[in-house]
C-alpha positions in Angstrom: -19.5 -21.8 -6.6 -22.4 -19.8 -4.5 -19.7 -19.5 -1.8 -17.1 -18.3 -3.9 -19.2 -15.7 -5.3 -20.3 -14.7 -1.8 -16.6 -14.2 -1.2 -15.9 -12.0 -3.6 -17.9 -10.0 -3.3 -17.6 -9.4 0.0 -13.9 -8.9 -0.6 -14.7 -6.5 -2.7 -16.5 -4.5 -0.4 -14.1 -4.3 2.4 -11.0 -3.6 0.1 -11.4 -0.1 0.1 -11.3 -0.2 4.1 -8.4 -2.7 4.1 -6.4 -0.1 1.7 -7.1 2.4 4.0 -6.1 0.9 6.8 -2.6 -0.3 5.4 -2.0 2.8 3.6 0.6 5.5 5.3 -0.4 8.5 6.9 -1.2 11.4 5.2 0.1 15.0 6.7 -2.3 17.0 8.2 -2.8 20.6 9.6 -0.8 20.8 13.0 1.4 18.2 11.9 5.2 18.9 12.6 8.3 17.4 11.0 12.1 18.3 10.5 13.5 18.0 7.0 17.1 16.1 6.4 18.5 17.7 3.2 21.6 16.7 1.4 23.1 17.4 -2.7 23.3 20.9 -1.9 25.6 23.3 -0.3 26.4 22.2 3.6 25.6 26.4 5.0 21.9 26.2 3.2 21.7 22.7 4.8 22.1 23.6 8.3 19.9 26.9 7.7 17.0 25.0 6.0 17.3 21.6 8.0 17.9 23.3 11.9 14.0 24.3 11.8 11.3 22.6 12.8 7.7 22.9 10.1 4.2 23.2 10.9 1.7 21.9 8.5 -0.8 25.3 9.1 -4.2 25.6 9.0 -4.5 26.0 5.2 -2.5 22.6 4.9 1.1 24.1 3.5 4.2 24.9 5.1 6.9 27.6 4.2 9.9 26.2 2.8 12.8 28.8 2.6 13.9 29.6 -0.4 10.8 27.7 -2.3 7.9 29.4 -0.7 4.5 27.8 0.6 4.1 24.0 -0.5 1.1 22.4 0.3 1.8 19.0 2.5 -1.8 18.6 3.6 -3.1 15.4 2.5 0.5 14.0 1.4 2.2 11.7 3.2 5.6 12.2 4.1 7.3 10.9 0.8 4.9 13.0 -1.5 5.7 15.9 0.2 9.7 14.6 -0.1 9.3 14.1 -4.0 7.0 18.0 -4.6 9.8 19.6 -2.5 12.8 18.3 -4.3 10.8 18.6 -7.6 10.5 22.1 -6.8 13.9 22.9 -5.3 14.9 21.7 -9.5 12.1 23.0 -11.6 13.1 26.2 -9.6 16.7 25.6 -10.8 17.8 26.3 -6.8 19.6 22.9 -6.9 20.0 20.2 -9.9 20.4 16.8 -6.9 18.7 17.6 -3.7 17.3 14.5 -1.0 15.0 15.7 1.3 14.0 13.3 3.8 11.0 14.8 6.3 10.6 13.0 9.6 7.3 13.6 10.8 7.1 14.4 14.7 5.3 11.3 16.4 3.9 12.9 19.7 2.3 15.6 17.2 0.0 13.1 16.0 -2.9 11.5 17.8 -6.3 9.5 18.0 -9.3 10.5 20.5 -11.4 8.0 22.4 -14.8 8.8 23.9 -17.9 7.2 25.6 -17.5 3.8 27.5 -13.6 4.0 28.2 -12.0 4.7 31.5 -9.6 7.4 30.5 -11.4 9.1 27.2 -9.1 11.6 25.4 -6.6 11.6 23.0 -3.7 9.6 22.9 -0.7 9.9 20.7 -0.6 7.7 17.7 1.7 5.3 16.5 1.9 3.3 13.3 1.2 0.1 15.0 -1.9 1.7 17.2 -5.2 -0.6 16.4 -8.5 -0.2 18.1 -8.5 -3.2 20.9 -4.8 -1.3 21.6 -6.2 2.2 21.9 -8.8 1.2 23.8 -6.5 -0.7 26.0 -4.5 2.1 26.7 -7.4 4.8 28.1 -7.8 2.0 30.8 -10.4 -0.7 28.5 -13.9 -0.6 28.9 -15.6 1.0 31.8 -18.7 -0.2 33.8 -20.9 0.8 31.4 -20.1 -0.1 28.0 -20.8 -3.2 26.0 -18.0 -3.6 23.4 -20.4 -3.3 20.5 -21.0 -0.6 18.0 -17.8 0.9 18.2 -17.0 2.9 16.0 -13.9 4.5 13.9 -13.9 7.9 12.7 -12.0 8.7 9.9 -12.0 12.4 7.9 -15.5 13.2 9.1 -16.9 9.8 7.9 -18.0 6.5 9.5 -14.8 4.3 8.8 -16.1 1.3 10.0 -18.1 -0.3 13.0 -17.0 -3.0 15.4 -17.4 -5.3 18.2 -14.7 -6.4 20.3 -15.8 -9.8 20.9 -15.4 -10.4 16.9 -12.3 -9.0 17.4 -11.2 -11.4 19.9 -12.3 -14.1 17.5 -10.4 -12.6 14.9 -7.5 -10.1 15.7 -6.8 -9.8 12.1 -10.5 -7.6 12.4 -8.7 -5.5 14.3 -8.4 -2.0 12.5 -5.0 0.0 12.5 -5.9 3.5 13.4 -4.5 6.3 11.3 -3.7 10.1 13.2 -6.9 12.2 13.5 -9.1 9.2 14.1 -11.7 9.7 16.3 -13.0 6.4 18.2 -16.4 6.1 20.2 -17.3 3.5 22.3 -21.0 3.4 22.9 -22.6 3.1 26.9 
């Protein structure tokens, strides 16, 4: 029963972390994306669709016809559902599908410290520390594998140790765009 308890709460703990991790990525400032549009006239279509949007620094993006919408901190399908919302509460269009498809190379991670190639590397929805890490060239001379940690939103997301990770890849943390990761020397 003691270890049962000890379980949960432990579970309880990392759930936050583990919801974090799984959930999708949320638009940022700099971000870039194309919008497929359909349930509205084909000419507006190809005017509104044959553009690519920046996310700018104030987090929203200028939508013709419906103005500034903010898309920071949405991920793609919020900022789907509050443009079609608004393309009908607007009474521009009474079916309207937008589909956004976020620009991949726009997003990234940076590495720094104890890695061979440190900088930033473009992320992907499958890109995990031990992978990052492999690809700026793994571990150089100097570095230990402990105390690295994951940077997420200007907060401490987490602290890790790569031999634990070996152990168990299932510790291994999916990294979200604008993550910062620092291996210690």
């Amino acid at each position: 029963m003691r270890h049962l308890s000890l379980f949960l709460v432990l579970l309880s703990l990392l759930t936050p972390q583990l919801r974090a991790a799984e959930a999708p990525a949320t638009l940022r400032s700099g971000d870039v994306f194309d919008m497929k549009l359909t349930g509205m006239p084909r000419e507006i279509v190809e005017d509104i669709a044959n553009i690519q949007y920046t996310v700018g620094p104030d987090g929203t993006v200028n939508i013709p016809l419906i103005g500034k919408t903010k898309a920071s901190g949405l991920t793609s399908t919020q900022l789907e559902d509050a443009i079609q919302a608004k393309f009908i509460a607007d009474k521009i269009f009474t079916k309207p599908t937008v589909i956004i498809n976020v620009a991949q190379g726009a997003r990234s991670i940076s590495l720094s410290g104890g890695v061979r190639q440190a900088g930033r590397q473009p992320w992907t929805s499958d890109l995990t520390l031990v992978s990052a890490i492999g690809n700026a060239g793994d571990l150089n001379d100097f570095a230990s594998g402990k105390g690295i940690r994951v940077i997420r939103e200007g907060k401490v997301f987490g602290t890790y140790n790569l031999k634990e990770i070996s152990k168990d890849p299932a510790k291994d943390p999916k990294l979200l765009p604008g993550d910062q990761v620092i291996v210690p020397q």
